[in-house]
N, C-alpha and C positions, 0 to 999 in steps of 0.2 A: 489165358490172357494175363495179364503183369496187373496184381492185386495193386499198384498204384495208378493204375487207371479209368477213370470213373468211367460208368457206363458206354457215355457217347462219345466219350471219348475211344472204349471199345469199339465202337459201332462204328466210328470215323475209321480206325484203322483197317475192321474188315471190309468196309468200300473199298478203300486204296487197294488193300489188297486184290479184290474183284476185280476191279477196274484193270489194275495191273496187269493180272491174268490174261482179260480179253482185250485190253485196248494196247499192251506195250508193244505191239508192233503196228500200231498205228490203225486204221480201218481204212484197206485198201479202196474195199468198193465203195463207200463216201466219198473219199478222198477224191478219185477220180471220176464219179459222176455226177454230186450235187455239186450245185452253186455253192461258194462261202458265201453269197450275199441273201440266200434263199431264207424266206422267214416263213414261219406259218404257226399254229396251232395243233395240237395234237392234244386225243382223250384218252385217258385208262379208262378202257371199257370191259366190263365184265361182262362175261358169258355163261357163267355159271351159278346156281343159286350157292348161297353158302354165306361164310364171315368173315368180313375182311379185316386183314390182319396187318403193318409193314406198310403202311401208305407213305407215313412221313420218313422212313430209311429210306425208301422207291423215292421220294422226291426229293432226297438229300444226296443220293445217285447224280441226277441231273444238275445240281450245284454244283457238284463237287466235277463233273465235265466242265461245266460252264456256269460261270456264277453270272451270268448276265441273264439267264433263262430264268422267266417269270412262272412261278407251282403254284397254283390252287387247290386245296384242297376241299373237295365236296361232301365225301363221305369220311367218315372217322374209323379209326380198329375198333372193332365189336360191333358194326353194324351191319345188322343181317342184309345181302345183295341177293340179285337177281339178273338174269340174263337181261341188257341194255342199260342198264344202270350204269353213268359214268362217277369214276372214284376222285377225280383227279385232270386237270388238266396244266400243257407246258406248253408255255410258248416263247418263239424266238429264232435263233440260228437252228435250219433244219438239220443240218449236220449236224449240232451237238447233240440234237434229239435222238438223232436215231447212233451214235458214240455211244451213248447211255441206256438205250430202249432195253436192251437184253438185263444188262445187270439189274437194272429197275427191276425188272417182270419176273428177273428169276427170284431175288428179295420175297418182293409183295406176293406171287403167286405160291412160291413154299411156308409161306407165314400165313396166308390165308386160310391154306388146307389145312394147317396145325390146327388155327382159330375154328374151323369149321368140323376138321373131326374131333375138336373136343369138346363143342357145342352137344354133338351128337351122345355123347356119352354124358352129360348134362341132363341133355331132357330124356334121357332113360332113366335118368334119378331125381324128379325133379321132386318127387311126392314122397322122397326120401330125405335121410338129415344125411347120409355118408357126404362127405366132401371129395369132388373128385381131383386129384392132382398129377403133375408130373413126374417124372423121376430123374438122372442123368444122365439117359440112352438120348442123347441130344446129337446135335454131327456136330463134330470137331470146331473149334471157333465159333458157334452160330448160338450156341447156349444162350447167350443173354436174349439175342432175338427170342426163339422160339420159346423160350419159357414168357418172354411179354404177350407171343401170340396165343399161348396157352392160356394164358388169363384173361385177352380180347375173348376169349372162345366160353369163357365163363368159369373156368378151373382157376385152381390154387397149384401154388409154387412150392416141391417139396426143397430139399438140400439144391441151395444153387451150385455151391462148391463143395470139396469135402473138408474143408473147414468152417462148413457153415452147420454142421453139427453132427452130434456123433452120434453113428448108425452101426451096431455090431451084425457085420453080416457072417454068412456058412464059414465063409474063408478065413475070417479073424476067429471063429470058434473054433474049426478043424484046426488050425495054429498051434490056437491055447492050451488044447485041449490034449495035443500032443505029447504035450508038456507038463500034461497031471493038471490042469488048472479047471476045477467047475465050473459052470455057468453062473452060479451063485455067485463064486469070488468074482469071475470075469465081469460080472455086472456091477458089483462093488468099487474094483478098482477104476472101470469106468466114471461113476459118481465120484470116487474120491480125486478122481483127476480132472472131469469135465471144468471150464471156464464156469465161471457164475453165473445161474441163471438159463446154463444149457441143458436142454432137454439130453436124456439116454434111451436112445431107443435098439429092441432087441430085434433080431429074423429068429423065427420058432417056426417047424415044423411038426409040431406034436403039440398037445392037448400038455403032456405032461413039462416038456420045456416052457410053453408059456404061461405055467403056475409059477414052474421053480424062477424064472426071470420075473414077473412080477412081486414074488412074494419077497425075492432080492432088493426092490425098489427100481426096476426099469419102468422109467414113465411113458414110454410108449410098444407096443407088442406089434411086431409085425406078422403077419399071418400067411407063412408063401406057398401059393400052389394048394392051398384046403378045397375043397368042396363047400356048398353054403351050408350043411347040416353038420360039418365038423366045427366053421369056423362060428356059427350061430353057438351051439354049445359049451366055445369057448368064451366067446365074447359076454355069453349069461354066468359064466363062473368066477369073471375077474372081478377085482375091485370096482367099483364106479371111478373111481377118479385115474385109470390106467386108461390111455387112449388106445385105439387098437387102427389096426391098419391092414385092410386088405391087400395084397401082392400076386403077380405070376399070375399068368394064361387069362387075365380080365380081356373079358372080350365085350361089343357090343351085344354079342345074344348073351352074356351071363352077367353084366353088370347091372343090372336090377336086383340078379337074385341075390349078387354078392353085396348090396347096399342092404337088402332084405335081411340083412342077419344080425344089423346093430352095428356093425364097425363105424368109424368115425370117420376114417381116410379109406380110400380107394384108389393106390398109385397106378399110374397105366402109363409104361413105357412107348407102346402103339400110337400112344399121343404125338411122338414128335418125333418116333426114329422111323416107322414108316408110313408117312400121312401121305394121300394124294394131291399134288400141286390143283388149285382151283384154276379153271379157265379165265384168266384174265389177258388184256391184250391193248396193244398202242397204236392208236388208229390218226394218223395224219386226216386234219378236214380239210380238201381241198380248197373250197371258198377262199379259206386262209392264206393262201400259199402264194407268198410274191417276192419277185426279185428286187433288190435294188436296194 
């Protein structure tokens, strides 16, 4: 996205874009079988227990069809749901309802599942101090979303961009390193060039890398792909004030163990590249439904 664009202003243009996608050839079967004078009511009902996530993008969908359609919204992001629970309701022109129904539901239902599977990796740590976060395994364009559903879900926001700070990973070390350059130095010249007031943080796969980059001054240690009895052992040898950060293969069956070792962060890609879309769905109430 074009860093002179504020968020919703993001947000506005991935609609348009959506919208484009499914609607720029027009919606044939609306077109030709409802009334334009058709009005009614319709609910976002959810079916699935979980956390909802994307209600007010889902209802900025139906605007941006038709700004004449009246959104309520019931339920807020971060509120835990349950199968019959309504999120949301639109009313007005039935055809712009259902012009909109899919982009709405594809939004709100993969922002949900975000919200909802990182809920889940929350209360596996709840009796824990690790903070759970995302990473940038995001889907293309949708970052901003899904990092807000990430935090509906109870999680922290790691690097939104990658000028939102500096992360030395395998590939900037294998580089450097090529090149005669230590870890030691590599971590220096970071500090000496970071923006003020920016964190330096290191990827260490060894006990013994993540001495020599702390003892460098890296203020944050990432720890990828350890075991909880390597990363435990490490995490009891640094400094107190180096924050540490678990990485790689965090699952739900081993994120307890890995919050159990003392790290502070716990990034989990799994959070947003591949979450299950939540059951949610758009239910026309007939009662409602009149011509004229």
């Amino acid at each position: 996205m074009n860093k002179s664009l504020s968020p919703q202003e993001q947000i506005d243009s991935l609609i348009d874009l959506a919208l484009a996608e499914d609607l720029g050839y027009g919606d044939v079967t609306t077109e030709v079988l409802i009334p334009p004078d058709l009005k009614g009511k319709a609910s976002i009902l959810v079916k699935e227990t979980g956390i909802l996530a994307g209600i007010e993008v889902a209802l900025k969908v139906f605007h941006r069809v038709d700004p004449s359609l009246e959104t309520e919204v019931l339920l807020k992001d971060g509120t835990g749901v349950k199968p019959g629970d309504i999120a949301a309701t639109v009313s007005g022109t039935v055809a712009s309802i259902l012009k909109a129904e899919r982009i709405a539901l594809n939004f709100l239902q993969r922002l949900s599942g975000i919200a909802t599977r990182t809920a889940e990796y929350v209360a596996e740590t709840s009796d824990q101090t690790a903070t759970i976060t995302d990473t940038r395994k995001t889907t293309p364009g949708l970052r901003v979303l899904e990092k807000q559903a990430v935090f509906a879900g109870g999680g922290k926001n790691h690097r939104l961009h990658l000028g939102d700070g500096i992360l030395i990973k395998d590939n900037h070390l294998a580089a450097l390193r090529a090149l005669g350059i230590r870890l030691k130095d590599i971590v220096a010249k970071a500090k000496q060039g970071a923006p003020a007031g920016m964190k330096v943080e290191v990827e260490v796969t060894t006990a013994q890398e993540a001495t020599e980059a702390a003892g460098a001054g890296a203020d944050i240690i990432m720890l990828d792909n350890m075991d909880a009895g390597e990363m435990r052992r490490i995490v009891s040898s640094l400094p107190g004030q180096v924050i540490t950060e678990a990485s790689g293969g965090i699952t739900l069956e081993n994120v307890r163990a890995a919050a159990g070792t003392g790290v502070d962060l716990i990034s989990i890609g799994a959070l947003t590249h591949s979450p299950r879309a939540l059951n949610i769905s758009l239910e026309l109430e007939p009662p409602t439904l009149k011509q004229g």
